[in-house]
N, C-alpha and C positions, 0 to 999 in steps of 0.2 A: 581266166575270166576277162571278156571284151568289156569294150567302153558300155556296151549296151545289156550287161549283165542284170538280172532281175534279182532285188533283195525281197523276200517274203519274211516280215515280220509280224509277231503278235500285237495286240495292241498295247500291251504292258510294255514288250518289247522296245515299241517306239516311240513310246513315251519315255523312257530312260534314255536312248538314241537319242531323241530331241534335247531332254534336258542337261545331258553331254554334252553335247554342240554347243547347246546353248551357254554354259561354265568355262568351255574352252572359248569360244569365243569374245566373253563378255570383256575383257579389254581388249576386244580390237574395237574401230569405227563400224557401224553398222551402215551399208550402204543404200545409196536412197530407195532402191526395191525389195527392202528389207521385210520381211513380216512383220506383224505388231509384235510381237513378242519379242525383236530382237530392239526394236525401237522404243518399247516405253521404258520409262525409269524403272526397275525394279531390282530389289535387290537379291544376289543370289541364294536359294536357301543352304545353311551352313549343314542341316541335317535334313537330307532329302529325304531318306527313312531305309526298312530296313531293306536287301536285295540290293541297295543300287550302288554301283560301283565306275568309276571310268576303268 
């Protein structure tokens, strides 16, 4: 797989992909081109529900 490889995901899909990133991420600094999501306060949820896994 090159740098320029295509991911095709559902939207369930990427919605759990996002909210991964997003858990993994939450104690780093979010940098100033951040998305709203990575920038506002919120807390992570402790039970995202059922299927989602990292």
């Amino acid at each position: 797989m090159g740098p320029d490889a295509e991911l095709t995901l559902t939207p369930v899909d990427a919605e759990h992909l996002h909210a991964a990133l997003c858990r993994a991420l939450d104690a780093h600094p979010a940098p100033a081109n951040a998305p709203g999501c990575r920038t506002r306060a919120a807390p992570a949820d402790p039970n995202p529900g059922p299927g989602w896994a990292l």
